[in-house]
C-alpha positions as a Markdown table, in Angstrom:
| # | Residue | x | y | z |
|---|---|---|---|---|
| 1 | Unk | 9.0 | 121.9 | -59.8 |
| 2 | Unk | 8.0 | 122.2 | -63.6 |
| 3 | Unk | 9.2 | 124.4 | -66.5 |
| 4 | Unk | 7.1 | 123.8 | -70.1 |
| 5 | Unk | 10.3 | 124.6 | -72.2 |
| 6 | Unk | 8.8 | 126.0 | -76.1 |
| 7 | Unk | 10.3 | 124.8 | -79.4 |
| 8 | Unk | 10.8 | 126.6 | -83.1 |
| 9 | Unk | 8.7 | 124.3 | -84.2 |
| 10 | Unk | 5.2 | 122.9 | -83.0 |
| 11 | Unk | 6.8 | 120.8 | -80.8 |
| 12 | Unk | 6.8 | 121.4 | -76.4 |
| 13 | Unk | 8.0 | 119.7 | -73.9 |
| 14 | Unk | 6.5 | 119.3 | -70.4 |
| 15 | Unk | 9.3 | 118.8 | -67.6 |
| 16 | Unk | 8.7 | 117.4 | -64.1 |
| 17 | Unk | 11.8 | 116.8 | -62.5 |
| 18 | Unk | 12.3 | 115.7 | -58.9 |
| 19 | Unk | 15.4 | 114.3 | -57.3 |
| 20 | Unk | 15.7 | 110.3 | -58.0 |
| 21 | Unk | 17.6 | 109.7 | -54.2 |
| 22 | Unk | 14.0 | 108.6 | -52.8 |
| 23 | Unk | 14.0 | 105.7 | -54.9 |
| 24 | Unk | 14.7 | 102.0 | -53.1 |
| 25 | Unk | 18.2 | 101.7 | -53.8 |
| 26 | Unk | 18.5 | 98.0 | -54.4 |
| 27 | Unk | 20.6 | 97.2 | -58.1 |
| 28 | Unk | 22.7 | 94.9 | -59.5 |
| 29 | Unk | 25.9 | 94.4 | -59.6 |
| 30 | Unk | 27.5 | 96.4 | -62.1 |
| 31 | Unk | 31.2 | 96.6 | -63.8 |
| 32 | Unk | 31.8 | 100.3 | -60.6 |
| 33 | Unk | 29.4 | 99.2 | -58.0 |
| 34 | Unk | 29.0 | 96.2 | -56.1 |
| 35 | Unk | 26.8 | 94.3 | -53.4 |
| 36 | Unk | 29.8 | 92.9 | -51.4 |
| 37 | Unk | 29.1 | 91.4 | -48.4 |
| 38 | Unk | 25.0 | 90.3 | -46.9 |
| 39 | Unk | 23.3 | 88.9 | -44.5 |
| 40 | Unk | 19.4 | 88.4 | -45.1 |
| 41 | Unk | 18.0 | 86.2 | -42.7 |
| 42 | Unk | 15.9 | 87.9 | -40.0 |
| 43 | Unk | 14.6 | 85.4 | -37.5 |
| 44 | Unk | 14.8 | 87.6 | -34.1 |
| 45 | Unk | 15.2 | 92.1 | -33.5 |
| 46 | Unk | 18.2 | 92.8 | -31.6 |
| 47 | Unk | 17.2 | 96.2 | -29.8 |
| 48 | Unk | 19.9 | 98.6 | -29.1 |
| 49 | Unk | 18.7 | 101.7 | -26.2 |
| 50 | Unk | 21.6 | 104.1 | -25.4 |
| 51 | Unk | 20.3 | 105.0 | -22.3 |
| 52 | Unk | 22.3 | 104.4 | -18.8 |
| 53 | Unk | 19.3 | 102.9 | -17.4 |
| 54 | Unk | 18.5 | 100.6 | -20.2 |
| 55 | Unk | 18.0 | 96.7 | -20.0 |
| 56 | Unk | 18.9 | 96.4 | -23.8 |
| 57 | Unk | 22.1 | 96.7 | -25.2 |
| 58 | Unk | 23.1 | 100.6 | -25.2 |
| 59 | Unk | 25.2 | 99.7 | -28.9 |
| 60 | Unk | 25.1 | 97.3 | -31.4 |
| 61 | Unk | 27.4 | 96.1 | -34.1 |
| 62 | Unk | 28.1 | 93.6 | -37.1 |
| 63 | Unk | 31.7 | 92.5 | -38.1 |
| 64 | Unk | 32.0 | 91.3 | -41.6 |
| 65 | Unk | 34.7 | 90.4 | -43.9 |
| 66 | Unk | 35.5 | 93.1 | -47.0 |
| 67 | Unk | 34.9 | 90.6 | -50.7 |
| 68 | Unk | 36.6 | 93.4 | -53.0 |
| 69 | Unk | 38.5 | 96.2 | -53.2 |
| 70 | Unk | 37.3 | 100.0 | -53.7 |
| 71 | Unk | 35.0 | 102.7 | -51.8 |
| 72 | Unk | 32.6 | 101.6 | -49.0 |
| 73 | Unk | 30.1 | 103.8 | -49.8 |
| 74 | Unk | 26.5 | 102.4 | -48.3 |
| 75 | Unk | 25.3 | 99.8 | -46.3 |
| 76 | Unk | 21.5 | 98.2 | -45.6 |
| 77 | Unk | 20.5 | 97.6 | -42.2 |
| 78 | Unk | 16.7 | 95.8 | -41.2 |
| 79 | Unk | 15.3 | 98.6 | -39.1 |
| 80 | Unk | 12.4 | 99.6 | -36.7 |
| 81 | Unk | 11.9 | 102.1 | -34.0 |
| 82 | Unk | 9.8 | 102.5 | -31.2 |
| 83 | Unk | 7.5 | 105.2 | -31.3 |
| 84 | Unk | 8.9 | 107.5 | -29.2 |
| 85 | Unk | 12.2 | 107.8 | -31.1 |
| 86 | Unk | 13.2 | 111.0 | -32.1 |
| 87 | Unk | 17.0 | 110.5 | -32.7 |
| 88 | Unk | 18.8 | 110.7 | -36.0 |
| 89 | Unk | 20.1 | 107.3 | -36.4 |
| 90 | Unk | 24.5 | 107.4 | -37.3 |
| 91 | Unk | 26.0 | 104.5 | -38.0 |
| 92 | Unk | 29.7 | 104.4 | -37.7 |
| 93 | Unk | 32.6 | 102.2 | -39.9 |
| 94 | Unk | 35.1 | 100.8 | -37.5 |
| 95 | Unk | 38.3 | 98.9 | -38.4 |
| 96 | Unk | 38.7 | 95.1 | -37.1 |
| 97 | Unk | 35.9 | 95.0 | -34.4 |
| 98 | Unk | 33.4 | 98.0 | -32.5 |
| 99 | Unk | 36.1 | 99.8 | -30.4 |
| 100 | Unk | 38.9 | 99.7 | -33.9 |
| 101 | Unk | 39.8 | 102.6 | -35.7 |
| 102 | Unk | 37.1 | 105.0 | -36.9 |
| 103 | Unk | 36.9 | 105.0 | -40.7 |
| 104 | Unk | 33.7 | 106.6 | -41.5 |
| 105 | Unk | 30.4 | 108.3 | -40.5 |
| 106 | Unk | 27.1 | 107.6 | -41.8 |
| 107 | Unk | 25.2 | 110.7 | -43.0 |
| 108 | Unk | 22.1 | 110.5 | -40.3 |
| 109 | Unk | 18.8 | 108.4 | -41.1 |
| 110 | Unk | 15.6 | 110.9 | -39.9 |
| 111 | Unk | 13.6 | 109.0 | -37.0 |
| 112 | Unk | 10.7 | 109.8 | -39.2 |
| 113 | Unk | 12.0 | 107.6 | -42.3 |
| 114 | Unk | 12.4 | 104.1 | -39.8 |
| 115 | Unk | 9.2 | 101.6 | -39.7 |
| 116 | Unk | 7.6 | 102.0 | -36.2 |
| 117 | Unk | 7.1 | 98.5 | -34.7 |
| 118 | Unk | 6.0 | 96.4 | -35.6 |
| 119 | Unk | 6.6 | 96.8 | -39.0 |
| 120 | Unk | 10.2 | 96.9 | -40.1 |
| 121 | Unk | 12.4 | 97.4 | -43.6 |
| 122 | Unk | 15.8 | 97.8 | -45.0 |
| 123 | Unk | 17.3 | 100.8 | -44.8 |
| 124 | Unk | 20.0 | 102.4 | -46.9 |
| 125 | Unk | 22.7 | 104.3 | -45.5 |
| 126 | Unk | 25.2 | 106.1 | -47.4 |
| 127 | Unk | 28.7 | 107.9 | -46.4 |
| 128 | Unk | 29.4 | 110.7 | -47.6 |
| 129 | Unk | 33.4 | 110.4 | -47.1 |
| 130 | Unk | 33.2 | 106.7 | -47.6 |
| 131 | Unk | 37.0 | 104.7 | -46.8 |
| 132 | Unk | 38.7 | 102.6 | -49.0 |
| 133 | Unk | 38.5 | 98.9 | -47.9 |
| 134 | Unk | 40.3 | 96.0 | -49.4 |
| 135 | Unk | 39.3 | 92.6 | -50.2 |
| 136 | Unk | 39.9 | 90.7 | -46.6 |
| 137 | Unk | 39.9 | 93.3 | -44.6 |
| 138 | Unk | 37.6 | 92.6 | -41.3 |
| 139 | Unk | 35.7 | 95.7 | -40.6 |
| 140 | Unk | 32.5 | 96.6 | -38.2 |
| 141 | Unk | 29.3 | 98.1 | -38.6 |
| 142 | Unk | 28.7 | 100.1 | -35.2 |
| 143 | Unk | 25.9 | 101.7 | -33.8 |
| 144 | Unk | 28.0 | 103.5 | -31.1 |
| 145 | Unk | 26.9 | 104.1 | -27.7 |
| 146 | Unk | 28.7 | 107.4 | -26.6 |
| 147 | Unk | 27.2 | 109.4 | -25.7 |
| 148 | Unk | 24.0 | 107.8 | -23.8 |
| 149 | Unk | 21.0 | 110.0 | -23.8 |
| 150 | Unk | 19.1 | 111.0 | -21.2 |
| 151 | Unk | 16.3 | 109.5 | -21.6 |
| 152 | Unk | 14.3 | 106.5 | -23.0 |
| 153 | Unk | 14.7 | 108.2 | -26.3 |
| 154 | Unk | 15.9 | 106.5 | -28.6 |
| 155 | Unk | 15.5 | 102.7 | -29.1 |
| 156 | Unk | 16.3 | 100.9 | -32.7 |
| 157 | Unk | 15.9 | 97.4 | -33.7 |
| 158 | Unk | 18.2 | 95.4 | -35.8 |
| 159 | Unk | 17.1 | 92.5 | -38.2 |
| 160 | Unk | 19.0 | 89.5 | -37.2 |
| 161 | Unk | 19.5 | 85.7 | -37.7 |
| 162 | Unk | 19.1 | 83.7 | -34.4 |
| 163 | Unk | 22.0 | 81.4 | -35.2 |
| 164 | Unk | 25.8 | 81.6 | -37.1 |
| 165 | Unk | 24.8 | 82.3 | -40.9 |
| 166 | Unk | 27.4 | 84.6 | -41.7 |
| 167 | Unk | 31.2 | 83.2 | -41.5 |
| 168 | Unk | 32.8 | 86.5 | -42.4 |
| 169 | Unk | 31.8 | 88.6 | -38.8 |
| 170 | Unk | 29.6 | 88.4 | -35.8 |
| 171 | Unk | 27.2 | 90.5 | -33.7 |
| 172 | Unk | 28.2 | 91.8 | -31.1 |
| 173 | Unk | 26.4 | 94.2 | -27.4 |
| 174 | Unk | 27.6 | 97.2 | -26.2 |
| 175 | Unk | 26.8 | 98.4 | -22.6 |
| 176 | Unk | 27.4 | 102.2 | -21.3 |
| 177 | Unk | 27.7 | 100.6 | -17.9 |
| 178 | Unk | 31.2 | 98.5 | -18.9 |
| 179 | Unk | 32.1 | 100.3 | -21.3 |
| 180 | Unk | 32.8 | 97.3 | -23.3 |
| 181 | Unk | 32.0 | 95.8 | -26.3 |
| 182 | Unk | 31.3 | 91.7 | -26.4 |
| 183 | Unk | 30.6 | 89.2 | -29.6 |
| 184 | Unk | 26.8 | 87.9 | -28.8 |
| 185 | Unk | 26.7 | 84.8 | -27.4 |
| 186 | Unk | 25.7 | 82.1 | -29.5 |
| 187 | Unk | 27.9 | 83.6 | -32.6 |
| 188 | Unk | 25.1 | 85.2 | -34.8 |
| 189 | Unk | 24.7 | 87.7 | -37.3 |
| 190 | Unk | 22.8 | 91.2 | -37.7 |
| 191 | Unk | 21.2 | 91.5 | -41.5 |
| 192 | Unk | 23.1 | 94.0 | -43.2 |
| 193 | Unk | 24.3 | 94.3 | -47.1 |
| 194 | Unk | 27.5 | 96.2 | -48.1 |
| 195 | Unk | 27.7 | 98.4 | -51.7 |
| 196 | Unk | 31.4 | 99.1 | -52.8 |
| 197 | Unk | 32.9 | 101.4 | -55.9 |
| 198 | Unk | 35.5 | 99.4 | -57.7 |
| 199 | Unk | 36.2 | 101.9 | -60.4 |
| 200 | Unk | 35.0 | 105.1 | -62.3 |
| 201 | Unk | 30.9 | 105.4 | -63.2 |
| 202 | Unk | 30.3 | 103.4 | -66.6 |
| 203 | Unk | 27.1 | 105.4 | -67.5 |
| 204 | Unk | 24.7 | 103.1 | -68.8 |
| 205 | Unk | 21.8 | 104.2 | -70.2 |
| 206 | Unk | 18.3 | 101.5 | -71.2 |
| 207 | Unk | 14.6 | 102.4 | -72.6 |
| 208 | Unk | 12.0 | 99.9 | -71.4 |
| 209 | Unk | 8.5 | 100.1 | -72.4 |
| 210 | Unk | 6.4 | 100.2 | -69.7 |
| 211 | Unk | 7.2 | 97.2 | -67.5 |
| 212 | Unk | 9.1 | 95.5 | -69.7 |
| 213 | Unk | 13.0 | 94.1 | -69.8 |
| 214 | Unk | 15.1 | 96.9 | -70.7 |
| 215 | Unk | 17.2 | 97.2 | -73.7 |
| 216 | Unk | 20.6 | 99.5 | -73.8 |
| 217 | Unk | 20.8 | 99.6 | -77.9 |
| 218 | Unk | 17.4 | 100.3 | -79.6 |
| 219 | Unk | 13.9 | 100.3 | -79.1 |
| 220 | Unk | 10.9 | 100.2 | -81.3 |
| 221 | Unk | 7.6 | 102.4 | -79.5 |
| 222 | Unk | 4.5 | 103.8 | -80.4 |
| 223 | Unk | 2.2 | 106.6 | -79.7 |
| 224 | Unk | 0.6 | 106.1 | -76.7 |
| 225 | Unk | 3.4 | 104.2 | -75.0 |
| 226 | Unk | 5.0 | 105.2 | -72.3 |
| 227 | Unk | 8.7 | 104.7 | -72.5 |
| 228 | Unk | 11.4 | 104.7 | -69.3 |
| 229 | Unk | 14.4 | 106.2 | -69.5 |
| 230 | Unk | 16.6 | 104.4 | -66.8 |
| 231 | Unk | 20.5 | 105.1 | -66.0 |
| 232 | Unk | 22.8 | 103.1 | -64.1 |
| 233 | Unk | 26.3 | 103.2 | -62.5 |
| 234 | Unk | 26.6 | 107.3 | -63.1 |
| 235 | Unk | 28.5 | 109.6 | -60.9 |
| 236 | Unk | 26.5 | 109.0 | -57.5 |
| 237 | Unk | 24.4 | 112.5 | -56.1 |
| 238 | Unk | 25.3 | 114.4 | -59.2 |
| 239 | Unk | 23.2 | 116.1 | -62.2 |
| 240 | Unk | 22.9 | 114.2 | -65.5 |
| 241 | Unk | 22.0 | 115.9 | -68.6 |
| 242 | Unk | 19.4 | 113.7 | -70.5 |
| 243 | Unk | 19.1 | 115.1 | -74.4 |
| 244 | Unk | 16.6 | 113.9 | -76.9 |
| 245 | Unk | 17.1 | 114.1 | -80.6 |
| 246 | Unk | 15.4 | 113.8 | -84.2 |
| 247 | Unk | 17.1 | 112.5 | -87.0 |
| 248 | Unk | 15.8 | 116.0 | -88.0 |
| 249 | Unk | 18.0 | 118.0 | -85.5 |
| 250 | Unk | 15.3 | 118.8 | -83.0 |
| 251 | Unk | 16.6 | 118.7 | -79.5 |
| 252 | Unk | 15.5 | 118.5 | -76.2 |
| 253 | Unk | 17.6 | 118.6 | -73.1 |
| 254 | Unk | 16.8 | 118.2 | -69.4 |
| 255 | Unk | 18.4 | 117.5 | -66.4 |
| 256 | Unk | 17.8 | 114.8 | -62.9 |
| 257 | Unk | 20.0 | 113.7 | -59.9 |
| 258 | Unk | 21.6 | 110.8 | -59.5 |
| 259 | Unk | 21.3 | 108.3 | -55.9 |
| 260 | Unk | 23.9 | 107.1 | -54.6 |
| 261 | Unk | 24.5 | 104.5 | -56.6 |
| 262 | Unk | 24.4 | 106.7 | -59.4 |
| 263 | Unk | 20.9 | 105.9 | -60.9 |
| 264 | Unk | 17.9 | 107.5 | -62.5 |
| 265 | Unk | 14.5 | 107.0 | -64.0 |
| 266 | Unk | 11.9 | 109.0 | -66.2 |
| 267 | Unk | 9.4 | 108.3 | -68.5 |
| 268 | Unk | 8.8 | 109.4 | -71.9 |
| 269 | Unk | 5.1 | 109.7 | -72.6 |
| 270 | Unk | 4.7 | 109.2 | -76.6 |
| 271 | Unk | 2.0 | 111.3 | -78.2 |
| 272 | Unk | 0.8 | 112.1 | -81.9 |
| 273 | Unk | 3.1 | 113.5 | -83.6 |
| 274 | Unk | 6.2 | 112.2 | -82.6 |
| 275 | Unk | 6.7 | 109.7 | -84.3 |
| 276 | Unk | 10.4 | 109.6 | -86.1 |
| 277 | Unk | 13.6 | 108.1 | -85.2 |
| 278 | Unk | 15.3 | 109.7 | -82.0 |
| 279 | Unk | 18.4 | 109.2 | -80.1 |
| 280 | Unk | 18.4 | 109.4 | -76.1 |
| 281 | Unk | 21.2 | 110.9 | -75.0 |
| 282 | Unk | 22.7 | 111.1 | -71.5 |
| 283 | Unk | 25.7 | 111.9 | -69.5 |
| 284 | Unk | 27.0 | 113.8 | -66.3 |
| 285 | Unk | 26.7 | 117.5 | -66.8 |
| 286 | Unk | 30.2 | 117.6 | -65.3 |
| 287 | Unk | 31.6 | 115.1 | -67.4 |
| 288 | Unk | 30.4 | 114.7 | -71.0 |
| 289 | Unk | 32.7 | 111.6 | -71.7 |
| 290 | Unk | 31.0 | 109.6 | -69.8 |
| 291 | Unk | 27.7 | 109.6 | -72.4 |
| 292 | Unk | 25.1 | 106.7 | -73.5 |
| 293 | Unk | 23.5 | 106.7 | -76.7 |
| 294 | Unk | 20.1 | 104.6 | -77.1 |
| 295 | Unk | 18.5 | 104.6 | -80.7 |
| 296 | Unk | 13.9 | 105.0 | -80.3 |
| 297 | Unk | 12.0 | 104.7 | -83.3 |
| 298 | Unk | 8.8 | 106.0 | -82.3 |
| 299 | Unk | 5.5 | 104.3 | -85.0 |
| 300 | Unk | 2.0 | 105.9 | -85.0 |
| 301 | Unk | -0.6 | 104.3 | -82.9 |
| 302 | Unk | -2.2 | 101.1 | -84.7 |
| 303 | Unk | -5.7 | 101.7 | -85.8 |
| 304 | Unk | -8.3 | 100.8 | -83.5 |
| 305 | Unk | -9.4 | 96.9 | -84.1 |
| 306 | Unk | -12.9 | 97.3 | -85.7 |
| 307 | Unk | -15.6 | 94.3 | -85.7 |
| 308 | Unk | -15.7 | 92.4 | -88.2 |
| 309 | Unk | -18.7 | 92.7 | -90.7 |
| 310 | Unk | -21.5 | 90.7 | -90.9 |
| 311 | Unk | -21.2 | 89.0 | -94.8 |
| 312 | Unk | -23.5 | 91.6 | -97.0 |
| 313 | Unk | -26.7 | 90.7 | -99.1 |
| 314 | Unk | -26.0 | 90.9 | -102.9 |
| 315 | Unk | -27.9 | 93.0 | -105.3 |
| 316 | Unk | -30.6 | 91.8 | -108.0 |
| 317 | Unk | -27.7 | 91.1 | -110.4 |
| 318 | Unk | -25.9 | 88.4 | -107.8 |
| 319 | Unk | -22.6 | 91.0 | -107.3 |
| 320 | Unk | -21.5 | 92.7 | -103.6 |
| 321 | Unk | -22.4 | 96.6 | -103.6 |
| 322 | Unk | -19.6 | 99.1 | -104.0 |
| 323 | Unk | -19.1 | 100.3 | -100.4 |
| 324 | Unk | -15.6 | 101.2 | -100.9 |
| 325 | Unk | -14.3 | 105.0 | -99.2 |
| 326 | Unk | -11.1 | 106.7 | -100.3 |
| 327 | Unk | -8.8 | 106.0 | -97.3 |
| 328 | Unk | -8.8 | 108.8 | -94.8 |
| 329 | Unk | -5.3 | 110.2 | -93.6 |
| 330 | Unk | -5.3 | 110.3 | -89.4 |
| 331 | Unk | -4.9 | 114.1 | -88.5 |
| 332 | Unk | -2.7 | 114.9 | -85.6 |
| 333 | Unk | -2.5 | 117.9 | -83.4 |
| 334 | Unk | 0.6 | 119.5 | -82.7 |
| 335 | Unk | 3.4 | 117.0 | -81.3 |
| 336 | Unk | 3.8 | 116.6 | -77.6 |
| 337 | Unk | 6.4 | 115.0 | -76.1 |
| 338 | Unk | 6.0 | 114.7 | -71.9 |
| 339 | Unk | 9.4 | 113.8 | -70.4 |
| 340 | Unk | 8.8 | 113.2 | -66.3 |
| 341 | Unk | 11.6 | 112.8 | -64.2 |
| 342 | Unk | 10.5 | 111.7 | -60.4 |
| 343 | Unk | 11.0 | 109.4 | -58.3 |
| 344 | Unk | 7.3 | 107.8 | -58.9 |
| 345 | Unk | 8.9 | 106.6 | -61.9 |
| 346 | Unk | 11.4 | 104.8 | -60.3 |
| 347 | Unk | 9.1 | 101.4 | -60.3 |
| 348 | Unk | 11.0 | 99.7 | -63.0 |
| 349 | Unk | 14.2 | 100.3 | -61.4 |
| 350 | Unk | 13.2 | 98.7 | -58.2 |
| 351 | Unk | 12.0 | 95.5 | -60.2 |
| 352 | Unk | 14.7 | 95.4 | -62.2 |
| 353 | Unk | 17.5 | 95.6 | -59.7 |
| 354 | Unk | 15.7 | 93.2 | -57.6 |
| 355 | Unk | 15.8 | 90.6 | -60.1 |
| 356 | Unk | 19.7 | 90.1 | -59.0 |
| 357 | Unk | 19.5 | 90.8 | -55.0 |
| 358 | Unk | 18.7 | 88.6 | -52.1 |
């Protein structure tokens, strides 16, 4: 949606916002949220059909060993689908090995949102009511296979290593037939990544210009730039109030939604007219303690590079003409600031938390 909020002054803002949980969640580790535990090398799919009539494996499931302490909150899992799938994939935490405890339920992943073979990516699933683990503590990743369908529909395939890359767990093949869960045979690994909470959001807020490295105390842009506005390690699926202010007092407030890991992204388009020294502002709506201050000093656009002049002829007397002008003063229309809030912003973020995974 949009809303063009009006100023006192000659000064409007353009709002686009849209919900920042579309983006690629892949981060860094920050002080709150963790990658714990993963397993990236995919040499073979391990195809999991919960059908009573299937030759695959009716359930699938990765054991792995918990590396902190706090909330397991998502997982990653290298997926693809057969065409005909139509199932919500739900992805189950179980305590020690596939038929343990039940400690959580994934939220489901739409059919739709899986690669269809052969194409295949990694997948972010999140818990809504995610358990507390500890560090050591053995836990499994379980696609269950009660109840089996009816029919062919559906059939998932896993990423996996073809050998034992992963000390902490194993793989293991459920059938609807036994009843029974066993570790795959040869002692090797489904791909997976784990993302843990370790403590309360930090809020960190950065401004990067364009593609560039992002800084978290000041930044020095001009008109014309565009300028992101990205925030890590906030409260996960929550609003964030993002204000913008003027040395002057002029204010502008908006709002976004956090992902799950408690990130967003927007860019500031710079026109004439703004420039000034601002503040960027942001917090949690429902907790204003948890704020980030960044300092922009926004310049005026740097004059056009002109060709340089050919060397003039000199006049009868052996002296260079006058050609001098009074300097001319730029004239600006009315300021406009465009603040966009979407997940087609979001590019920056995915570069910049890859820099630290896998």
């Amino acid at each position: 949606m949009s809303n063009v909020i009006s100023r006192p002054i000659a000064f409007s803002l353009l709002l686009v916002v849209a919900l920042a949980c579309s983006l690629v969640v892949v981060r860094p580790a920050l002080a709150t949220t963790e990658l714990d535990q993963s397993q990236d090398v995919v040499d073979e799919m391990f195809r999991v059909q919960p059908n009573i009539g299937s030759a695959s494996y009716n359930g699938g499931a990765q054991t792995f060993t918990a590396g902190v302490t706090g909330e397991l909150f998502a997982i990653e899992l290298y997926l693809q689908r057969e065409s005909f799938t139509t199932q919500d994939l739900i992805v189950e935490l179980h305590s020690l090995a596939p038929d343990g405890a039940l400690l959580a339920t994934s939220d489901p992943v739409a059919a739709a949102d899986i690669p269809v073979t052969p194409n295949a990516d990694w997948m972010l699933i999140t818990f809504s009511t995610p358990p507390t683990v500890s560090a050591g503590d053995v836990l499994a990743i379980v696609v269950p296979f009660v109840p089996s369908f009816p029919t062919s529909d559906p059939a998932w395939m896993f990423g996996k290593a073809a050998s034992d890359v992963y000390a902490g767990g194993v793989a293991w093949g459920g059938s609807i037939g036994t009843n029974s869960w066993e570790p795959y045979a040869n002692g090797s690994d489904l791909a997976f990544t784990t993302y843990v909470r370790t403590g309360p959001p930090t809020c960190d807020l950065a401004l990067a210009l364009g593609e560039a490295e992002p800084v978290d105390d000041a930044l020095i842009a001009a008109v014309g730039n565009e300028v992101q506005i990205l925030g890590f390690d906030f409260a996960a699926d929550a609003e964030v109030t993002i204000e913008i202010e003027s040395t002057g007092g002029d204010l502008e407030t908006a709002t976004d939604m956090t992902d799950a890991f408690g990130d967003f992204a927007g860019t500031l388009v710079l026109e004439p007219g703004d420039e000034g020294s601002w503040t960027v502002r942001a917090f949690p709506t429902g907790d204003p303690d948890c704020v980030d201050v960044v300092a922009l000093e926004i310049q005026a656009t740097p004059p056009a590079a002109t060709p340089a002049p050919t060397a003039p002829s000199t006049d009868d007397q052996g002296e260079l003409p006058d050609t001098s002008l009074p300097a001319a003063r730029p004239s600006y229309e009315p300021l406009l600031l465009v603040l966009v809030l979407a997940a087609s912003s979001g590019s920056l973020v995915v570069a910049y938390r890859a820099a630290s995974r896998r």
